[in-house]
C-alpha positions in Angstrom: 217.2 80.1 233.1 216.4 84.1 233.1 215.4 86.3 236.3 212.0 85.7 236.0 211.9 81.7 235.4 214.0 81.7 238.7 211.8 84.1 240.4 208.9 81.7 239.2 210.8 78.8 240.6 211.9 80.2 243.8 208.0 81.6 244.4 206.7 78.1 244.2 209.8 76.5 246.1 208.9 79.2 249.7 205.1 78.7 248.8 205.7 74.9 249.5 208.0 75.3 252.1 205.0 77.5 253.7 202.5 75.3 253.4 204.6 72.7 255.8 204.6 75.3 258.6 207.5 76.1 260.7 210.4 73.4 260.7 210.2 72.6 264.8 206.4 71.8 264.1 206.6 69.5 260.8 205.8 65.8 261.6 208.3 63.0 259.5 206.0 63.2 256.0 205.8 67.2 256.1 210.1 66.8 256.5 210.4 64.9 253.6 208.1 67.1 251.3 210.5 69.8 252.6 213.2 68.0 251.8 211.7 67.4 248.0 211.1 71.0 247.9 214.4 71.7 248.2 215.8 68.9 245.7 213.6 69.7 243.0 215.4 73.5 243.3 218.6 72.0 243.2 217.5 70.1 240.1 215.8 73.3 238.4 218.8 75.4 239.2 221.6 73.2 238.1 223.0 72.7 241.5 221.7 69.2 242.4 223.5 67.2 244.1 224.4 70.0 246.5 221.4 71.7 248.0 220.8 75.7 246.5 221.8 78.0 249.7 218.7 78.2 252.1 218.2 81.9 250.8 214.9 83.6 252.5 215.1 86.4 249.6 214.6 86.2 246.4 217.0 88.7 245.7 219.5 87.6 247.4 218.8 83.8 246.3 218.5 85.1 242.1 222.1 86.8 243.3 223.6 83.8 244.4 222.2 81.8 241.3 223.3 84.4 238.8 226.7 85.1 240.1 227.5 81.4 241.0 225.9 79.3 238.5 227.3 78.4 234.9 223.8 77.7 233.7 222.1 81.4 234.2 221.5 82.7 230.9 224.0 85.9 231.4 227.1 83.1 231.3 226.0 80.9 228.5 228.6 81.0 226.1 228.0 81.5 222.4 229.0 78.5 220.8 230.8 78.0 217.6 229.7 81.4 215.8 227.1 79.8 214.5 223.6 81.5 213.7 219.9 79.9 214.1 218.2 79.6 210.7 215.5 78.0 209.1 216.1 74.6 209.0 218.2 73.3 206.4 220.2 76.9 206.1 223.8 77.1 208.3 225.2 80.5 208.1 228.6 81.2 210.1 229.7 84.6 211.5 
């Protein structure tokens, strides 16, 4: 995922979590749609099962994702040499 599918992501994930209202406030229901906000980051960033750090920032949280996760698009290896074509052509490098 690049910066700005994360930033996309993460707007819509504090958006949510705004929505519930402050933590202390939230009755059982509003908990659990916080707790789904969180798992469905986890599952966009590639860090599900374990929760993505409770980052305020986006900054600091696209940081965190793009110095700590295999899946941000700065680390994805290139694989095999191989070239995209149209379909039915393979060229190698």
């Amino acid at each position: 995922m690049d910066e700005a599918q994360f930033r996309a992501f993460f707007a819509a994930y504090q958006a949510e979590l705004d929505e519930l209202g402050p933590v202390a406030d939230r009755n059982d229901w509003q908990l659990k749609q916080g707790f789904a906000a969180a798992r469905r980051l986890a599952v966009l960033t590639g860090t599900h099962p374990q929760a993505f750090p409770n980052l305020g920032d986006p900054d600091d949280a696209w940081d965190w994702y793009r110095e700590n996760n295999p899946y941000a698009t700065a680390r994805l290896p290139r694989r095999h040499g191989w070239r995209l074509m149209p379909p039915g052509d393979v060229a190698t490098d």
